[in-house]
mmCIF file of the N, C-alpha and C atoms, coordinates in Angstrom:
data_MODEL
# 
_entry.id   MODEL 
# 
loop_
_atom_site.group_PDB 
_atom_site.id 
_atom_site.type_symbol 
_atom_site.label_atom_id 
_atom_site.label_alt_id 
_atom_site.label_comp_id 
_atom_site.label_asym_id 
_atom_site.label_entity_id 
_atom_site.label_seq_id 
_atom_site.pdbx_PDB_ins_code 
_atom_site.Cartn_x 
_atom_site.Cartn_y 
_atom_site.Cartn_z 
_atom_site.occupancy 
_atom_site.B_iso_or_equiv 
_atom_site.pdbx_formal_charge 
_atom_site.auth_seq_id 
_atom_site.auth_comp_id 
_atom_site.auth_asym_id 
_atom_site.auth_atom_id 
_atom_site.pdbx_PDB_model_num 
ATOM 1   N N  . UNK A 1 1  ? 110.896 83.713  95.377  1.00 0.00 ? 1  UNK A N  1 
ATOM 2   C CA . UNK A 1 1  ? 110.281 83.965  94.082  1.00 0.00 ? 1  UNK A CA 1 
ATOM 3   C C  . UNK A 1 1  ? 108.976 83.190  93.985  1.00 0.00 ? 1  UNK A C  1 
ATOM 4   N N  . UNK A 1 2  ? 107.904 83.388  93.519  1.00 0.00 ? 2  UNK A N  1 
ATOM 5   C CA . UNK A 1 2  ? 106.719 83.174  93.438  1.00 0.00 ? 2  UNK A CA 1 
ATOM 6   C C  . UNK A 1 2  ? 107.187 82.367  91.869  1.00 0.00 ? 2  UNK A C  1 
ATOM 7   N N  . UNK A 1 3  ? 105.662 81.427  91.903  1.00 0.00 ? 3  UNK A N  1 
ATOM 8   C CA . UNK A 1 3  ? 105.767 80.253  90.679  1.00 0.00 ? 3  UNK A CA 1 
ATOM 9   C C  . UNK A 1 3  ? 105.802 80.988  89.300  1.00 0.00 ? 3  UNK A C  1 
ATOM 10  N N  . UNK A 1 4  ? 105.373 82.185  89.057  1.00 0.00 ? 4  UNK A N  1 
ATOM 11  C CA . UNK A 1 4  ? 105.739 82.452  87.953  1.00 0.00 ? 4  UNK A CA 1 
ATOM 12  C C  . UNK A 1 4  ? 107.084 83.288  87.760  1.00 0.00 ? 4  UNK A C  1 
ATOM 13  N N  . UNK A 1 5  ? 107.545 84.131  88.589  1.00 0.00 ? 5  UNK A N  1 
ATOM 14  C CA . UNK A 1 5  ? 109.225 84.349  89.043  1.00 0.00 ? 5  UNK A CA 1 
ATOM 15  C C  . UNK A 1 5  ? 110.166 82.883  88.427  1.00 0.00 ? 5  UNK A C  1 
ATOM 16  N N  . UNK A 1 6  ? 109.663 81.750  89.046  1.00 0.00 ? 6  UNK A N  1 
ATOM 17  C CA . UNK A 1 6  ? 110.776 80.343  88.718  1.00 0.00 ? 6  UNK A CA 1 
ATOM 18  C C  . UNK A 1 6  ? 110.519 80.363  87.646  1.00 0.00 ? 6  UNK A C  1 
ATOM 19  N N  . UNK A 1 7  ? 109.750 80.294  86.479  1.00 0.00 ? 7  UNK A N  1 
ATOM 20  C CA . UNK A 1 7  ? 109.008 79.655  85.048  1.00 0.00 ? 7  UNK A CA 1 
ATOM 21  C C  . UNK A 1 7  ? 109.761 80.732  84.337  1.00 0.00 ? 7  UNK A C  1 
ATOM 22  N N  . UNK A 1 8  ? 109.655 82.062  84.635  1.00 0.00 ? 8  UNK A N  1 
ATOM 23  C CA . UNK A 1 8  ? 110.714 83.144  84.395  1.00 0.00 ? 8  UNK A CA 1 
ATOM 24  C C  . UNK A 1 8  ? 112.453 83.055  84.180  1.00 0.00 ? 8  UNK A C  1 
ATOM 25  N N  . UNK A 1 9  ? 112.311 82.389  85.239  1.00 0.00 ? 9  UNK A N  1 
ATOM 26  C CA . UNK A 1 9  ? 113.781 82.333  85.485  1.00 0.00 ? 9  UNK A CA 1 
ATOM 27  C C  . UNK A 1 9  ? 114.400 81.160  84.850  1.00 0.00 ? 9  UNK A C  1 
ATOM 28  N N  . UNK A 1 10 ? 113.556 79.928  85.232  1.00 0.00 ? 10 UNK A N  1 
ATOM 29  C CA . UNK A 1 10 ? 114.057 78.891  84.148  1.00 0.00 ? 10 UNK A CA 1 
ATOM 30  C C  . UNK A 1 10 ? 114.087 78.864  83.330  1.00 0.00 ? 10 UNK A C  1 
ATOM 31  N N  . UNK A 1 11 ? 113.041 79.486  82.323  1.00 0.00 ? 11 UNK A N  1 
ATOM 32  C CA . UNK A 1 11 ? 113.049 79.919  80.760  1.00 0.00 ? 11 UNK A CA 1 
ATOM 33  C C  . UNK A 1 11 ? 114.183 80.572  80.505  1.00 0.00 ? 11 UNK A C  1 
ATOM 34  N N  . UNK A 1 12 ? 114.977 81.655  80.945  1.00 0.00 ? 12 UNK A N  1 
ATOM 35  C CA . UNK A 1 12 ? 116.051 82.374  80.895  1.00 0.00 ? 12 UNK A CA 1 
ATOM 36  C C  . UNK A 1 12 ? 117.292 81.734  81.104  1.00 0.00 ? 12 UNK A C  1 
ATOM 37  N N  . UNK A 1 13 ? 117.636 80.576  81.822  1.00 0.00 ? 13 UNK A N  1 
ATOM 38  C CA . UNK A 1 13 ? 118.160 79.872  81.961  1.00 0.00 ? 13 UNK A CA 1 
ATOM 39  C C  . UNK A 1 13 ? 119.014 78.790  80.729  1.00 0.00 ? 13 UNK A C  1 
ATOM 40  N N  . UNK A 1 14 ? 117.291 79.013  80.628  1.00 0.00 ? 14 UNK A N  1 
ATOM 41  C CA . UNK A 1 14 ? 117.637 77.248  79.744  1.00 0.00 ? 14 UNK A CA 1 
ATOM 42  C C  . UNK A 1 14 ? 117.985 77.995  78.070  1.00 0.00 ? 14 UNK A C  1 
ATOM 43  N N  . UNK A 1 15 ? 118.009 79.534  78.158  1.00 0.00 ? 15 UNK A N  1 
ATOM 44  C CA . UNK A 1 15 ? 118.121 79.996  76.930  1.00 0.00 ? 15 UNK A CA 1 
ATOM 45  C C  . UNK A 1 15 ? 119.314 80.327  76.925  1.00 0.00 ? 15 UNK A C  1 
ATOM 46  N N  . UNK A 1 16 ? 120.191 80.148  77.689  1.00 0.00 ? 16 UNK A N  1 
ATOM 47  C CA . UNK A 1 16 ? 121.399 81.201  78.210  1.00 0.00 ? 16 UNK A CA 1 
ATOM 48  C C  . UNK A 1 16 ? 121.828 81.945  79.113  1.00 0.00 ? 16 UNK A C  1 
ATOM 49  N N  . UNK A 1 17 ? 120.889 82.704  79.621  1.00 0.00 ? 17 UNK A N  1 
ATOM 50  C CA . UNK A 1 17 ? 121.089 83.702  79.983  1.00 0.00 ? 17 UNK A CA 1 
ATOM 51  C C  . UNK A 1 17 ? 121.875 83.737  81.567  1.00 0.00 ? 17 UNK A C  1 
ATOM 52  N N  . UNK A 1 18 ? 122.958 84.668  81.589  1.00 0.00 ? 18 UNK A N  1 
ATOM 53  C CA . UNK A 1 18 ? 123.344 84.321  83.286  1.00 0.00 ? 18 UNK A CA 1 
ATOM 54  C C  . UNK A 1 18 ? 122.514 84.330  84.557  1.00 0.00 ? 18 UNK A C  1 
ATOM 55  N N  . UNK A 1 19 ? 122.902 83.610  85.005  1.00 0.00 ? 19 UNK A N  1 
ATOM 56  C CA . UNK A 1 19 ? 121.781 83.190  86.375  1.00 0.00 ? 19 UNK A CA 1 
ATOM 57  C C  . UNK A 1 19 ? 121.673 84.295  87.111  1.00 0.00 ? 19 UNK A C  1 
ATOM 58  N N  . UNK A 1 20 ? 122.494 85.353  87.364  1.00 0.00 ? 20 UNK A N  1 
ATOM 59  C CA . UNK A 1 20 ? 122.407 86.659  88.037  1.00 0.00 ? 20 UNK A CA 1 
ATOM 60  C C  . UNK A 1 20 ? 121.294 87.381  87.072  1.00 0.00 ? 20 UNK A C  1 
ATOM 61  N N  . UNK A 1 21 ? 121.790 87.218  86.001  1.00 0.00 ? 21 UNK A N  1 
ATOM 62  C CA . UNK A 1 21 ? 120.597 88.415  85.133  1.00 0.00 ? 21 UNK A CA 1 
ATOM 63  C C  . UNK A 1 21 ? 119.208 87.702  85.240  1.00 0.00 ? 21 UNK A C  1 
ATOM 64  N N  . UNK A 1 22 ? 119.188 86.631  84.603  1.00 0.00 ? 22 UNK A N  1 
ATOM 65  C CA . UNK A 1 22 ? 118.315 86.065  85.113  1.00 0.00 ? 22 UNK A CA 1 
ATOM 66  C C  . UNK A 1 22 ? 117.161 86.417  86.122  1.00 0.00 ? 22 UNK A C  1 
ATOM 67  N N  . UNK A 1 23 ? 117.937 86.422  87.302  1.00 0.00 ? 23 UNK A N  1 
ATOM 68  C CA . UNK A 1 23 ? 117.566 86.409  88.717  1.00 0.00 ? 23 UNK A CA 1 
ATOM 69  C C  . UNK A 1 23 ? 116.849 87.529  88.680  1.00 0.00 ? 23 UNK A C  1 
ATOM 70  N N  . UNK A 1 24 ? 117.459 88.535  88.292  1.00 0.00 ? 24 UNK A N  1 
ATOM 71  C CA . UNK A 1 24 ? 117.086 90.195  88.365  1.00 0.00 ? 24 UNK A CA 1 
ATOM 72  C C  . UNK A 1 24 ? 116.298 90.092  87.464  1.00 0.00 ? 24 UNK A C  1 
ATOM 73  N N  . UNK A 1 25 ? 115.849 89.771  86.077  1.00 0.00 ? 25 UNK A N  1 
ATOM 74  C CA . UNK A 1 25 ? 114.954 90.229  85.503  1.00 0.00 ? 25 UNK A CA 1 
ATOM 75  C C  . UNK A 1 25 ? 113.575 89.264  85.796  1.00 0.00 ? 25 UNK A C  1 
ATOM 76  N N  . UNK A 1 26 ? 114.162 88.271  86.673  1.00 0.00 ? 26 UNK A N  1 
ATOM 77  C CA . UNK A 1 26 ? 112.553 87.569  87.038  1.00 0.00 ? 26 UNK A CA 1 
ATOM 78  C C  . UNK A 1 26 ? 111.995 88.376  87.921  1.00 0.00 ? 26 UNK A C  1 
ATOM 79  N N  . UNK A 1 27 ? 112.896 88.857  88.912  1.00 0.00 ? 27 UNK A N  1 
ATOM 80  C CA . UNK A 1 27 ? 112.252 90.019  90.033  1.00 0.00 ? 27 UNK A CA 1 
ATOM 81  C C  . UNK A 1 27 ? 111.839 90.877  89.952  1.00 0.00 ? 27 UNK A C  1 
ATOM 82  N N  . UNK A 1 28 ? 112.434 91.794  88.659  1.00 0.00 ? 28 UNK A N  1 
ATOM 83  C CA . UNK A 1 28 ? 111.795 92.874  87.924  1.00 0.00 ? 28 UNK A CA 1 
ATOM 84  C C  . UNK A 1 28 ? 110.520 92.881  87.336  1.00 0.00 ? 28 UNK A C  1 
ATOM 85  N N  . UNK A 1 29 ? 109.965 91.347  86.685  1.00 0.00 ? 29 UNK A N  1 
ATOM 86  C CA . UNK A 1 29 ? 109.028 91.383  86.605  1.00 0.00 ? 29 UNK A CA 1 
ATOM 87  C C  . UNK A 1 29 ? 107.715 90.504  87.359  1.00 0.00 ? 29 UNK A C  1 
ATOM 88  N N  . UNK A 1 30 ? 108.625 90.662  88.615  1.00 0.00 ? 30 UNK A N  1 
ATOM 89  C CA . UNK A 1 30 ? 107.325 90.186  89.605  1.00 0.00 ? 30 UNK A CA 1 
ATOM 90  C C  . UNK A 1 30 ? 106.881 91.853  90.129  1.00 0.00 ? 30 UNK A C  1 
ATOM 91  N N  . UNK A 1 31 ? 107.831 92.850  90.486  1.00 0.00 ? 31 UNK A N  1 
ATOM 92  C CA . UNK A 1 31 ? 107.578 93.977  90.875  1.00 0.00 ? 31 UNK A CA 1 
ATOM 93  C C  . UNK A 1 31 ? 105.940 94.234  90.496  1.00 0.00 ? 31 UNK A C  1 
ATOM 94  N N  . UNK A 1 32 ? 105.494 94.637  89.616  1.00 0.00 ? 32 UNK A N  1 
ATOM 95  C CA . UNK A 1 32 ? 103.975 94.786  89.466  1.00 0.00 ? 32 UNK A CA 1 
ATOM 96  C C  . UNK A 1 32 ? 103.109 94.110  89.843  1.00 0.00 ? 32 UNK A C  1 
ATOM 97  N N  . UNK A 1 33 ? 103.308 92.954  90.213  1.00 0.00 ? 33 UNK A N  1 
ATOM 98  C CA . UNK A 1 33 ? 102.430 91.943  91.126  1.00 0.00 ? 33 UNK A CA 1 
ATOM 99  C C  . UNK A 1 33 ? 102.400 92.348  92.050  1.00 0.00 ? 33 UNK A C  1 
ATOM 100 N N  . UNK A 1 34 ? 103.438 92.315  92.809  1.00 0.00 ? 34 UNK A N  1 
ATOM 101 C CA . UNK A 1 34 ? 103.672 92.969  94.251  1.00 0.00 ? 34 UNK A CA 1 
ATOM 102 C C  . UNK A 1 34 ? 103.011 93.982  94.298  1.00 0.00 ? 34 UNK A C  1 
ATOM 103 N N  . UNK A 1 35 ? 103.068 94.697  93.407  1.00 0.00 ? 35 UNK A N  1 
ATOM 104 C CA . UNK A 1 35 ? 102.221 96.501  93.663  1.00 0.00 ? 35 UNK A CA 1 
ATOM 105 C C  . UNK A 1 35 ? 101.041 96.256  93.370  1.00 0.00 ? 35 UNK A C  1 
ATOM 106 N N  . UNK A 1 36 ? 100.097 95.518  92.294  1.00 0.00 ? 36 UNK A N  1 
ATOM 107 C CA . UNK A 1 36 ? 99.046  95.062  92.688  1.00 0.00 ? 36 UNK A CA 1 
ATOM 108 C C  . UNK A 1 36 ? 98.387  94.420  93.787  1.00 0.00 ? 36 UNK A C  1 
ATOM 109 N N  . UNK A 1 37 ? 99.214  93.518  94.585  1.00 0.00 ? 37 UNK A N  1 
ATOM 110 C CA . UNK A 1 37 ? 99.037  92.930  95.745  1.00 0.00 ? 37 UNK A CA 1 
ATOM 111 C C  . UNK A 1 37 ? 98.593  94.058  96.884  1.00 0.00 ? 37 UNK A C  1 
ATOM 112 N N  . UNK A 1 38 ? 99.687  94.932  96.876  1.00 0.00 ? 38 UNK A N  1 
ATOM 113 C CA . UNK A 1 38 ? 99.476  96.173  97.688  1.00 0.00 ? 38 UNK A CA 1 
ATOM 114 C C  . UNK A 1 38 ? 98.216  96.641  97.512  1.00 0.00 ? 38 UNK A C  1 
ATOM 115 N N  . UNK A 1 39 ? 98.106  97.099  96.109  1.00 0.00 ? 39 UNK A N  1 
ATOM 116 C CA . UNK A 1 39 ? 96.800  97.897  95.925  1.00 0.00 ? 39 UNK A CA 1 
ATOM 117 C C  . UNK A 1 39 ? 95.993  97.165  96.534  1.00 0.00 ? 39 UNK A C  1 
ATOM 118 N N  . UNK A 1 40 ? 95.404  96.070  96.564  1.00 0.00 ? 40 UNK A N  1 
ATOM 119 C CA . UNK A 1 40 ? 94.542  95.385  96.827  1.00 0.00 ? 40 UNK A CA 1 
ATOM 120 C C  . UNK A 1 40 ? 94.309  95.324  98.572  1.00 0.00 ? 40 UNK A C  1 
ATOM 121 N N  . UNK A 1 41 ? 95.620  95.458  99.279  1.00 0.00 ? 41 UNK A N  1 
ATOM 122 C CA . UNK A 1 41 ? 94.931  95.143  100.450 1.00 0.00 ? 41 UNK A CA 1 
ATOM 123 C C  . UNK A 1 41 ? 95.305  96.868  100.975 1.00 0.00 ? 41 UNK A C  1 
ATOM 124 N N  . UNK A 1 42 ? 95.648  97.965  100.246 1.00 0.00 ? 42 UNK A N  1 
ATOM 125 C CA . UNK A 1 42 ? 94.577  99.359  101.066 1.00 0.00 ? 42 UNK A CA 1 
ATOM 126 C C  . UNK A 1 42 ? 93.325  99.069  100.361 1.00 0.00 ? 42 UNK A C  1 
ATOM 127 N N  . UNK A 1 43 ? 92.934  98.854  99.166  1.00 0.00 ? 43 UNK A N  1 
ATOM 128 C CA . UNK A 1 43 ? 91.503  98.997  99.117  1.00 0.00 ? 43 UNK A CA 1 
ATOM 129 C C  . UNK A 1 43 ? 90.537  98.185  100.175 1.00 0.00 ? 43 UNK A C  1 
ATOM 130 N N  . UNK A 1 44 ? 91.037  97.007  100.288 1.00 0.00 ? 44 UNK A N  1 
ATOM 131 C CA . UNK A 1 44 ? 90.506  96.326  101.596 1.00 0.00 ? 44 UNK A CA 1 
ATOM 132 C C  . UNK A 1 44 ? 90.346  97.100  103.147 1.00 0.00 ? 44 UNK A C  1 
ATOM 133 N N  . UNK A 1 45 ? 91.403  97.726  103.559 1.00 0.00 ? 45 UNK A N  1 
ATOM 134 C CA . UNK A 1 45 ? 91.585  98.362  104.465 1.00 0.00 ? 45 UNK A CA 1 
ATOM 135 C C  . UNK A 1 45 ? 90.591  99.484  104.020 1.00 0.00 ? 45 UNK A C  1 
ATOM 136 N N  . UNK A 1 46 ? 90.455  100.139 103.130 1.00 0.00 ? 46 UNK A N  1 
ATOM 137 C CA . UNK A 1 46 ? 89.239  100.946 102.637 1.00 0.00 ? 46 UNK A CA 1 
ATOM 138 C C  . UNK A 1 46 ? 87.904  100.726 102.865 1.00 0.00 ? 46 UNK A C  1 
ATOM 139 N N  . UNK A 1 47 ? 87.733  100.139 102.119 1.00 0.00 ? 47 UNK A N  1 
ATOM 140 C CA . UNK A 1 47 ? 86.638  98.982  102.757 1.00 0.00 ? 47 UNK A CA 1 
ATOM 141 C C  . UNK A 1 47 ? 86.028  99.024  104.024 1.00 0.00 ? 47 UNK A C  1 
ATOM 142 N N  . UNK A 1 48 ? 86.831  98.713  104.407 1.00 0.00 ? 48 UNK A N  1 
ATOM 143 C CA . UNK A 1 48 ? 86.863  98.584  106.513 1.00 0.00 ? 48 UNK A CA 1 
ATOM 144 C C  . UNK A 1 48 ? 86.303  99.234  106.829 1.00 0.00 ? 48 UNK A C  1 
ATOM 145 N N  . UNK A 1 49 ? 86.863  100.403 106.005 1.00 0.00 ? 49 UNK A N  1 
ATOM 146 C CA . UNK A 1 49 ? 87.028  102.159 107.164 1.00 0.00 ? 49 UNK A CA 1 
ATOM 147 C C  . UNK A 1 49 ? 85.305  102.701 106.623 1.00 0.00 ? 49 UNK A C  1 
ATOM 148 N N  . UNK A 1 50 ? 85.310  102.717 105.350 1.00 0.00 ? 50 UNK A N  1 
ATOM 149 C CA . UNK A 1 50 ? 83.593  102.709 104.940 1.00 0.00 ? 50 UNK A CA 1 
ATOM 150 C C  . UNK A 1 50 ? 82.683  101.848 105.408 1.00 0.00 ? 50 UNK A C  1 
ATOM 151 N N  . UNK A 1 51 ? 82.753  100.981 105.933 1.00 0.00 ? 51 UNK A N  1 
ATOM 152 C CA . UNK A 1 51 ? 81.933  100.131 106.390 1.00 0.00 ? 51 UNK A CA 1 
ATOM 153 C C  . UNK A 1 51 ? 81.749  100.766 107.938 1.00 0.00 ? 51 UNK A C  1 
ATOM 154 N N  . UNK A 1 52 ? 82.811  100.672 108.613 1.00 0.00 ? 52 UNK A N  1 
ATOM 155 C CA . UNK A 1 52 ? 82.613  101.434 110.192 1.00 0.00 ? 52 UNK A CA 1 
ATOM 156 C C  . UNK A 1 52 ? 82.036  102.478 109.995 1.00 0.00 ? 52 UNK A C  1 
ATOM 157 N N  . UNK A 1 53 ? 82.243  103.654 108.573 1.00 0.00 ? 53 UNK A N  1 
ATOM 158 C CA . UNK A 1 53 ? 81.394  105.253 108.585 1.00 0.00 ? 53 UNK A CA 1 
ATOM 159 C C  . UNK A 1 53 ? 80.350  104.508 108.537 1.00 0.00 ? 53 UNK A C  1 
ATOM 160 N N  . UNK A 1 54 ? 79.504  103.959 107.691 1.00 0.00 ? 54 UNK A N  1 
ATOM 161 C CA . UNK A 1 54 ? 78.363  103.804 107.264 1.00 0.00 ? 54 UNK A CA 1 
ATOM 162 C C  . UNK A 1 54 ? 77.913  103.310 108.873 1.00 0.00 ? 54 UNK A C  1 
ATOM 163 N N  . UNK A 1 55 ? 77.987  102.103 109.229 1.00 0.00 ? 55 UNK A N  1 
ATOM 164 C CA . UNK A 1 55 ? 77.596  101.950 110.495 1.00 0.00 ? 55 UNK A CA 1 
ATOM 165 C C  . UNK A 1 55 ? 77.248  103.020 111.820 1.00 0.00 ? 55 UNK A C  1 
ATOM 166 N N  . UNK A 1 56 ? 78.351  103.749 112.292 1.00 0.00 ? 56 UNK A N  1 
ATOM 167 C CA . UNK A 1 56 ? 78.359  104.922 112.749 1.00 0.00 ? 56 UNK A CA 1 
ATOM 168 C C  . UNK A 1 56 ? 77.715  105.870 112.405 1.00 0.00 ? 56 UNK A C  1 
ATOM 169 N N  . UNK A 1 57 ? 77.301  105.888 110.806 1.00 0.00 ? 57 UNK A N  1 
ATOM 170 C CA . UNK A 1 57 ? 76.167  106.724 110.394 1.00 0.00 ? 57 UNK A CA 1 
ATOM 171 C C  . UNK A 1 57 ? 74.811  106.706 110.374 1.00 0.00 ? 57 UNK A C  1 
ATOM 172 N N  . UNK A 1 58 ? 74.916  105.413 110.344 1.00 0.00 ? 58 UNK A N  1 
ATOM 173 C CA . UNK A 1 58 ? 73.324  104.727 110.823 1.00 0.00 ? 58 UNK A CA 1 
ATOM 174 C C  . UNK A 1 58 ? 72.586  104.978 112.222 1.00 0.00 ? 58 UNK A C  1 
ATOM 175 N N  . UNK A 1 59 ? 74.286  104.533 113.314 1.00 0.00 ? 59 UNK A N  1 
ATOM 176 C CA . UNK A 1 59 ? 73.603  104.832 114.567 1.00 0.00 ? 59 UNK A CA 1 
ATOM 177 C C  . UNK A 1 59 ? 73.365  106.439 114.663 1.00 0.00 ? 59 UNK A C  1 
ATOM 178 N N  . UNK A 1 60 ? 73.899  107.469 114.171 1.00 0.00 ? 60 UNK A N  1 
ATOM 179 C CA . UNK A 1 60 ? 73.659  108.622 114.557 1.00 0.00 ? 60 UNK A CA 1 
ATOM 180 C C  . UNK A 1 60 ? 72.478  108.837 113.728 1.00 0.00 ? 60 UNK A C  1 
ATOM 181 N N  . UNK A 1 61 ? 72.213  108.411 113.056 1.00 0.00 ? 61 UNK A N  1 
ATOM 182 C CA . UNK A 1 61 ? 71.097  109.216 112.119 1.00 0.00 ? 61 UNK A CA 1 
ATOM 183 C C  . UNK A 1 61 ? 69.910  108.584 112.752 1.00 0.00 ? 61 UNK A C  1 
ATOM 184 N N  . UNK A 1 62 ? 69.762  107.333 113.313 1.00 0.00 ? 62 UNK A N  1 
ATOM 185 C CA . UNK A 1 62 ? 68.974  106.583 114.280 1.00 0.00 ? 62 UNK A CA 1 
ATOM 186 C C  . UNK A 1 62 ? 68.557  107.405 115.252 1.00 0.00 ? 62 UNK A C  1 
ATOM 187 N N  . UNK A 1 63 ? 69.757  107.840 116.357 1.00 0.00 ? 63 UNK A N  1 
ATOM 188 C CA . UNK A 1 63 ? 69.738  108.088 117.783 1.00 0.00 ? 63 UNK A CA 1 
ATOM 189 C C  . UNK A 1 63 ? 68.938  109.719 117.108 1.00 0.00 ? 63 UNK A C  1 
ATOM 190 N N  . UNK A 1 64 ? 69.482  110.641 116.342 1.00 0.00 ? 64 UNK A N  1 
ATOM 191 C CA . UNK A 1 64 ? 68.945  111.612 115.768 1.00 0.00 ? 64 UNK A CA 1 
ATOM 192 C C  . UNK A 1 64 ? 67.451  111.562 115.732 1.00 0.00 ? 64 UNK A C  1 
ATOM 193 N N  . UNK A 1 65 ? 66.921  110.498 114.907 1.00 0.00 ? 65 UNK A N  1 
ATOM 194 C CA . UNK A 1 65 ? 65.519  110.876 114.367 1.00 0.00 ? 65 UNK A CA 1 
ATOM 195 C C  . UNK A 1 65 ? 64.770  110.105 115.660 1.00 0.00 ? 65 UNK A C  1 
ATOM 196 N N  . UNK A 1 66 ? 65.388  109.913 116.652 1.00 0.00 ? 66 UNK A N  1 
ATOM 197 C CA . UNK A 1 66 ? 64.753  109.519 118.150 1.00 0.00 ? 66 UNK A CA 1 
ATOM 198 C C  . UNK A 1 66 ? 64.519  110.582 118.872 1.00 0.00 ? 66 UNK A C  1 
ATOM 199 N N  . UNK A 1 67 ? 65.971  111.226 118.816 1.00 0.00 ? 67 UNK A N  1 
ATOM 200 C CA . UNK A 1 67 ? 65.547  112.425 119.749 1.00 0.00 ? 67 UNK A CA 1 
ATOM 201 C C  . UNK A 1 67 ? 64.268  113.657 119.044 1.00 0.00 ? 67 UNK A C  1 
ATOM 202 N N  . UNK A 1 68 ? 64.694  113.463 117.847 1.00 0.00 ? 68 UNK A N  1 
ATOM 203 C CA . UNK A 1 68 ? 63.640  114.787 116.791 1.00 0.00 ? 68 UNK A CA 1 
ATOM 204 C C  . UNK A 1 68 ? 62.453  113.930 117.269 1.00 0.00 ? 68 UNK A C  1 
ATOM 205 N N  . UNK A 1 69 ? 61.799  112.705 116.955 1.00 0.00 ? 69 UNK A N  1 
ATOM 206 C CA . UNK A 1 69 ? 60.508  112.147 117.523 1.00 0.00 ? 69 UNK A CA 1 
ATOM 207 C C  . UNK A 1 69 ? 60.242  112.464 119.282 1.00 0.00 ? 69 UNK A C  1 
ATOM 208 N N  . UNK A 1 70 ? 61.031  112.527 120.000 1.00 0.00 ? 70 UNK A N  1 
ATOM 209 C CA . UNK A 1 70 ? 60.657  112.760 121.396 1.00 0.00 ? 70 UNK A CA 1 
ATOM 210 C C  . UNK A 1 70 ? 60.421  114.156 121.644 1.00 0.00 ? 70 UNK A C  1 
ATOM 211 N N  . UNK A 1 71 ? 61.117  115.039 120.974 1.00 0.00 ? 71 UNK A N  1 
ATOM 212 C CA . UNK A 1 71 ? 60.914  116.880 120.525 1.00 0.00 ? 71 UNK A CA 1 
ATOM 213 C C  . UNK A 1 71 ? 59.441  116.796 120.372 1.00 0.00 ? 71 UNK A C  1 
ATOM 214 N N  . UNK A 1 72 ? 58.974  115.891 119.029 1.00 0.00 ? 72 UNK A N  1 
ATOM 215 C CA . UNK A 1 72 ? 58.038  116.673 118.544 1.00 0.00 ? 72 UNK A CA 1 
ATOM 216 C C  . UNK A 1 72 ? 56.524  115.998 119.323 1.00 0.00 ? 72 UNK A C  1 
ATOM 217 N N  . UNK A 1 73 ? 56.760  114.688 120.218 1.00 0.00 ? 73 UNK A N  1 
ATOM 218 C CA . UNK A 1 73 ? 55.737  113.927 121.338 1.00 0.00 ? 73 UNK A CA 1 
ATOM 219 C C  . UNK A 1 73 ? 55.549  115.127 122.119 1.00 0.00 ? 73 UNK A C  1 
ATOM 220 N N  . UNK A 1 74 ? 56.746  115.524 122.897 1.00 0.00 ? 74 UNK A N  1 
ATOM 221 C CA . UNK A 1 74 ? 56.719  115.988 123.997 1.00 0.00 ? 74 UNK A CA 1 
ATOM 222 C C  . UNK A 1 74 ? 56.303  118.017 124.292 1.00 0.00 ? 74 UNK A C  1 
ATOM 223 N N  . UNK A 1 75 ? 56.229  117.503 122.423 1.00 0.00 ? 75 UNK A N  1 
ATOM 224 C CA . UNK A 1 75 ? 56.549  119.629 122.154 1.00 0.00 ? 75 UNK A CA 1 
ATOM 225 C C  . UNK A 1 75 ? 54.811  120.410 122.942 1.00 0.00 ? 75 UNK A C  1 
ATOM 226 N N  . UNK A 1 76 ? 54.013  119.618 122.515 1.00 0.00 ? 76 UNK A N  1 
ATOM 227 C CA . UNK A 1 76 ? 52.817  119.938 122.816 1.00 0.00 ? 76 UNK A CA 1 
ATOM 228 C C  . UNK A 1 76 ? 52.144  119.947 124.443 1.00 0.00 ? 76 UNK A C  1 
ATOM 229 N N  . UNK A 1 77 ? 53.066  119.296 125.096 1.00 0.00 ? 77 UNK A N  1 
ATOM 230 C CA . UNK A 1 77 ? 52.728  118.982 126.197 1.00 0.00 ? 77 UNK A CA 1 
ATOM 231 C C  . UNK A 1 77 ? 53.359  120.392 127.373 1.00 0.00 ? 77 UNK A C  1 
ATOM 232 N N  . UNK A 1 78 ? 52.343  120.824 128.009 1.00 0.00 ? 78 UNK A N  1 
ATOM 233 C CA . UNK A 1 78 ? 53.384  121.977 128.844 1.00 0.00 ? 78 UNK A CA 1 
ATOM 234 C C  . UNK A 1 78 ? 53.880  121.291 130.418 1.00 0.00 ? 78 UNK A C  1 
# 
């Protein structure tokens, strides 16, 4: 259980409540953390994957306007 899971659970505790229920409803409400946590690292992994397109897009659009410049040096020449 994460530090706010215990603060959860001890509060519930110290009010009554059985240590099983307890238990379960501190976990229940860590659940959305956890799924935020998640979210957070595909968007990271997102991230990644846009960063490698963009790169990869650079070099092609690079190597591209190299070859179109050597077309248009060489177009005139027989």
């Amino acid at each position: 259980m994460s530090t706010l899971d215990t603060i959860l659970y001890d509060a519930l505790i110290d009010i009554g409540v059985d240590p099983q229920k307890a238990r379960k409803a501190a976990e229940a409400a860590a659940l959305p953390n956890r799924d935020i946590a998640d979210m957070r690292a595909d968007l990271a992994a997102i991230k990644t994957s846009l960063l490698w397109l963009q790169v990869f897009l650079g070099v092609n659009m690079t190597l591209s306007l190299l070859i179109l410049g050597k077309l248009f040096v060489f177009a005139g020449t027989p």
